[in-house]
N, C-alpha and C positions, 0 to 999 in steps of 0.2 A: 504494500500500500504506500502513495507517494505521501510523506508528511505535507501537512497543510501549507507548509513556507518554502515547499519546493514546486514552482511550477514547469512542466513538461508541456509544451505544446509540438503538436508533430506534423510534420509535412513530410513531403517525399522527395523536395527538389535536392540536389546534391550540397546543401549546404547547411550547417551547426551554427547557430548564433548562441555564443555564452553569454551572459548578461550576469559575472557574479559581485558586482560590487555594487548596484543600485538599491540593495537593500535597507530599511531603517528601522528594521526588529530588533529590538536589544536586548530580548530574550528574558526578562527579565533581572538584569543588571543596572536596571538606570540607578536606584538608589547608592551604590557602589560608585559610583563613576562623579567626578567633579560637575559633571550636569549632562543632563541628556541630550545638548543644544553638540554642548561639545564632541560627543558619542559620537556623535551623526556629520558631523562637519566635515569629515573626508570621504564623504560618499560620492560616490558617480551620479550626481543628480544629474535625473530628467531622462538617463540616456534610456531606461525603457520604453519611453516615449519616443525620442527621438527614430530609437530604431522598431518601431511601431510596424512599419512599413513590413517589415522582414517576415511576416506571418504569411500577409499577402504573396509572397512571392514563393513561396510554397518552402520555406526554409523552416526548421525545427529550432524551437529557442528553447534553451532552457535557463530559468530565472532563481535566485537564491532571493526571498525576502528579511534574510537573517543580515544585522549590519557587521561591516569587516571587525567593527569595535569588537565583535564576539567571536570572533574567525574569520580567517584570512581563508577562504578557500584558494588563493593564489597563489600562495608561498608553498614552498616545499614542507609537508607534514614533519619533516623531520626536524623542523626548524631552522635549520642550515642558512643561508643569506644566499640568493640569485642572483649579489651583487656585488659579491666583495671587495673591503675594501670601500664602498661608500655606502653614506647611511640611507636607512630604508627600515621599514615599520616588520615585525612578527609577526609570525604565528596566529598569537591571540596578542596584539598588540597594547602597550602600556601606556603609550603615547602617540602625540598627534603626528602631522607632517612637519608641522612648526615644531616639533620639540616638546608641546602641552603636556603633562601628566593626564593620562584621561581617568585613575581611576584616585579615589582618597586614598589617605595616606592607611598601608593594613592591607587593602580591600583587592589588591592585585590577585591573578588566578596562580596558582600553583601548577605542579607538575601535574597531580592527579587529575585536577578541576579544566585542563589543556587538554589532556586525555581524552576527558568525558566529551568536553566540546569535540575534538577532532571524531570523534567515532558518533554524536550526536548531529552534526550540521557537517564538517568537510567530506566523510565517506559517502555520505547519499548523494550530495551533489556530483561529485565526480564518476562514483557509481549511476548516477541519470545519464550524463557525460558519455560515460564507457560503451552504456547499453543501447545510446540513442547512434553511436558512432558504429557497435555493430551490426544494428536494424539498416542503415539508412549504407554501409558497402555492402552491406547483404543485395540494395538496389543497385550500387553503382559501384563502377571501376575506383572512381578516387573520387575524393568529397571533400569541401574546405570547411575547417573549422575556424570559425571567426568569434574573436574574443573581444567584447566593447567594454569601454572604458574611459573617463577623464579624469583630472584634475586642473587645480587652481595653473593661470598662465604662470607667476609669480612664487616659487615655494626655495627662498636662497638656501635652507639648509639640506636640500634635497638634488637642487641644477643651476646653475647660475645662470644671470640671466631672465631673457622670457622665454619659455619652451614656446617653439612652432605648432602652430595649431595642428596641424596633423603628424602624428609619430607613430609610422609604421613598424611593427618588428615581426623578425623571422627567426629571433635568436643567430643571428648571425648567419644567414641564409642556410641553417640546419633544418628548419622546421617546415617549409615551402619550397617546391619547384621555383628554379631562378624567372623561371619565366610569368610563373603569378605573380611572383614580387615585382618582374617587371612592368607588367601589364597594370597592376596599383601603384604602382609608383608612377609611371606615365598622369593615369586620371590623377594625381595629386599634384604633379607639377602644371598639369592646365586648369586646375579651381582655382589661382589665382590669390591661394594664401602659401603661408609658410608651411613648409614640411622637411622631415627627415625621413630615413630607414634605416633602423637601427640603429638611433642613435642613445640618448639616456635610457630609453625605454626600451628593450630590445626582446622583451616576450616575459610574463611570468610563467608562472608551474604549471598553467594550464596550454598554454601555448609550448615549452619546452617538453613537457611528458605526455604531450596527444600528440606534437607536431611529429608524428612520421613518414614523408615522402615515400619511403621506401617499402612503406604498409598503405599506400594509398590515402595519406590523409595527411593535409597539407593543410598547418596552424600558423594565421595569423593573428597577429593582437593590434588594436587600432587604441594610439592615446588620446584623444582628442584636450587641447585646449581650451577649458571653460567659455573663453573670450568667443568663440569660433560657434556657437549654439547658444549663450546666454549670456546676460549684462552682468559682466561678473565685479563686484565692487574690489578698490583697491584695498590690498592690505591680507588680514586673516580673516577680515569677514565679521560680521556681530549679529547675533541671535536679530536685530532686524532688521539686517540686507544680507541674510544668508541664510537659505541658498534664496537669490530671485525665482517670481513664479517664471513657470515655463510659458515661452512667449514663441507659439507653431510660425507668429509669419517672422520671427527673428530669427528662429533655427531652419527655418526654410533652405537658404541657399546649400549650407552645410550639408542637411539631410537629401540636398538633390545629388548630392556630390559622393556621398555614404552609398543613395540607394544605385546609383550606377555602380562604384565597387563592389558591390553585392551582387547586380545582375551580373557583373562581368565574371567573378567568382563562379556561381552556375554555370556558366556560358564555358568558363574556359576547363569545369570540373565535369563536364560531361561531354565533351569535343573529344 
């Protein structure tokens, strides 16, 4: 039976859309935590919406309602760092992206209570993951798994600088045929905003341990920059200009430019 904060929707076209970080369930934790405002602060708002579109086009989405504050389905279970060497948020994380303590002082999870979490939210979802990846090459030769995601433009203790509104990764062209990466990276150099491939962002754990080419499934992770879909105010944000509501004819251009990558994705996973 799917837990209630795991949504599986199915389609048949050659394509996986992850959706694990737009969640704001905090499982019951908020009293633990320095405020609930704060909990929720580094969440991928909006992008379930944004990539709304993706059902239509007959793609399988699967969505985590659980927030990262309670588990990182991204990160390696084993806790290990994707990035060594530079900083970047856990497991079941302790703080913000700015550095914030998210829980009171005491109220941090332990080893056991990480346990509990990983086998209580990380296992199912990637177990949806797993089973949705081998339902849908059951239909087809090879199928691309695409992993949505943003954050704040602005975050110095994380990238210097402003990150480029779109940050393609492939993990270092391990996880995707060079030639999908080409073919997305093309549509991103004619939108007409900023972009990289693989650059700060270059794949989390879901994009690095589903991305295998050479098993017919080919993992991309897309970062989008807040600024790029939503008025994103300057700074860390305050409980009241954050997150702005979702504004369709703002994120329009963006999402015209996503939903092409996506048909192209289909188009070039069943050619």
């Amino acid at each position: 039976m799917t837990p209630s904060w795991l949504t599986v929707t199915r389609g048949t076209a050659s394509l996986l859309v992850s959706v694990p970080h737009a969640g704001i369930d905090l499982a019951g934790i908020e009293n633990r935590l320095v405020s609930p405002w704060l909990g929720r602060r580094d969440c991928d708002w909006w992008i379930d919406k944004l990539y709304d579109f993706a059902e239509g086009l007959g793609a399988t989405v699967v969505h985590t309602a659980i927030s990262r504050t309670v588990i990182d389905v991204n990160r390696d279970p084993s806790g290990a760092s994707l990035y060594p060497g530079q900083t970047t948020t856990g497991l079941c994380p302790t703080e913000t992206f700015d550095g914030d303590p998210l829980y009171r002082e005491g109220e941090e999870p332990g080893p056991s209570e990480i346990d509990e979490r990983r086998e209580k939210y990380f296992m199912p979802y990637h177990a949806a993951l797993q089973a949705e990846i081998d339902r849908l090459r059951a239909l087809h030769g090879r199928i691309v798994l695409y992993d949505c995601h943003s954050i704040r433009s602005v975050l110095p203790r994380l990238f210097e600088g402003t990150l480029p509104v779109f940050n393609l990764g492939t993990n270092d062209g391990k996880s995707a045929d060079p030639a999908l990466q080409a073919m997305v990276g093309g549509i991103l150099a004619g939108a007409g905003e900023s972009f990289v491939v693989n650059g700060r962002f270059k794949g989390g754990w879901i994009t690095r341990h589903f991305g295998q080419p050479q098993g017919g499934v080919h993992a991309l992770q897309m970062e989008l920059s807040n600024r790029g879909y939503m008025r994103e105010p300057e700074g860390k944000g305050t409980p009241d200009n954050w997150p702005m509501p979702y504004d369709a004819a703002f994120a329009a251009p963006i999402r015209a430019t996503l939903e092409n990558i996506l048909k192209t994705a289909i188009v070039w996973a069943q050619s």
